[in-house]
C-alpha angles and dihedrals in degrees: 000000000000109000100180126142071249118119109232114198132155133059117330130219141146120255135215095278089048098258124145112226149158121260091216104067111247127210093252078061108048082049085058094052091049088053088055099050092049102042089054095241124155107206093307133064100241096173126082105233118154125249093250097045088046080052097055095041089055088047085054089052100042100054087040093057101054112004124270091353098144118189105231121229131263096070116169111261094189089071089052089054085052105051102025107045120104096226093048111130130211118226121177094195092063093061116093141149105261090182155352134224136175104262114222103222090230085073099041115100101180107036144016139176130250134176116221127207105218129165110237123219098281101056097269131124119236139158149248136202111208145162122229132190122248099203105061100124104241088236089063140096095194135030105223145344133241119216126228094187116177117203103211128189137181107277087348123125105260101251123195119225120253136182140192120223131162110238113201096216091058098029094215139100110267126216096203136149113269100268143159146173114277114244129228114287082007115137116227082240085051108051092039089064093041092051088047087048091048101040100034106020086229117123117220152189130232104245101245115236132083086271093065093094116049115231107253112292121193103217104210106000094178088060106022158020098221112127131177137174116233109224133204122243136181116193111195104222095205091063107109097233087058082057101097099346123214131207124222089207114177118245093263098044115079099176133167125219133210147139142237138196111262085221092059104031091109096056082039094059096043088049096049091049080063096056086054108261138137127245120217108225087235101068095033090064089049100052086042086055100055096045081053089057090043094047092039083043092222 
């Protein structure tokens, strides 16, 4: 669908507004995400401006972001229609992976693969095939955080904040915590309110006490070297901003957001995995590990 003078690598796949896109970001769609943030959108073009003034203003941008880089024309009207519109409707079931392709590691921009030399117990040199994250600021132990947020009323049940979003390497709809990658001089406190914020709209506060930060967990060790910290947040549902949150989603994330019970989540995750989705390792330990403290009665 995109025709711009943009090169377009990766894995491809359809996302929830029935665009075809990359899943390594390419340089057409970083200018589109500039023209959001400037243009004060939240997920959704609300202006009306025409196709052919939305076109210049993304020509200005694009010669002013990296120097005399011009988008060539055709581009595909029908993706601006798409993603622009006002009336235009997100629906996770209409995402899906269309193809896959080996990715040289000259074109990838979030990961890459390396091959390690180690000495196994025994004195003898093996080796290991892994993947590692880019975008780990050089000032970082960790690269992100994951977000165990709490909504808490007055006399309500307390209730942890979910969301759906359909991950390309598993080409399914995820149910995760709201998460994201630290940036550079960015406190692991920090960055976990500001993700909340992004991805939710809720603002938060760190829980006090020395538990309010997880120690740092590797998410997959045999694969990977990416690492977070989950962090503990409580969102006071009487303050006026958590009264009809709003998220401040890039151009390229369409997530939902919800919420479930703690004291059903287990129920909650199995019942989810019926309807089809997937379910984010993250929160399936932590709804295992509350049934473990229920059937062990702890």
């Amino acid at each position: 669908m995109i025709r711009s003078g943009d090169p377009i690598d990766g894995q491809f796949f359809v996302d929830p507004l029935g665009v075809r896109r990359s899943y390594a970001k390419s340089f057409f769609v970083k200018v589109v995400i500039r023209a959001y943030s400037l243009l004060g959108s939240r997920g959704l073009f609300s202006t009306k401006l025409q196709g052919e003034k939305l076109l210049q203003g993304l020509d200005l941008l694009a010669g002013d972001a990296s120097g005399p880089v011009k988008l060539n024309r055709p581009l595909d009207f029908a993706l601006f229609s798409a993603v622009f519109s006002p009336t235009a409707r997100m629906d996770l079931s209409r995402a899906k992976v269309v193809s896959r392709e080996l990715l040289r590691d000259e074109e990838a921009v979030w990961t890459k693969l390396v091959r390690c030399t180690y000495t196994d117990p025994l004195g003898r040199s093996r080796t290991w095939e892994s993947a590692e994250r880019r975008t780990r600021p050089k000032d970082a132990p960790v690269d992100g955080v994951g977000i165990i947020a709490i909504l808490k009323k007055a006399d309500d049940e307390a209730e942890i904040v979910l969301q759906k979003q359909f991950r390309p390497p598993v080409d399914q709809v995820c149910v995760e915590l709201p998460a994201g990658l630290i940036e550079e001089g960015e406190s692991i406190e920090t960055c976990a309110l500001r993700e909340l914020r992004e991805e939710t709209g809720y603002v938060g506060t760190v829980v006090e006490g020395s538990g309010s930060v997880s120690a740092l967990m590797f998410n997959d060790p045999g694969f990977c070297n990416t690492n977070q910290n989950l962090v503990h947040v409580a969102i006071d549902m009487t303050r006026p901003e958590n009264q009809d949150p709003k998220p401040s989603l890039e151009e390229n994330e369409f997530i939902e957001v919800f919420s479930v019970p703690l004291t059903r989540l287990y129920e909650q995750c199995r019942q989810m995995e019926k309807d089809g989705y997937a379910i984010d390792a993250r929160v399936g330990t932590l709804a295992e590990g509350f049934e473990v403290a229920k059937r062990w009665k702890l």
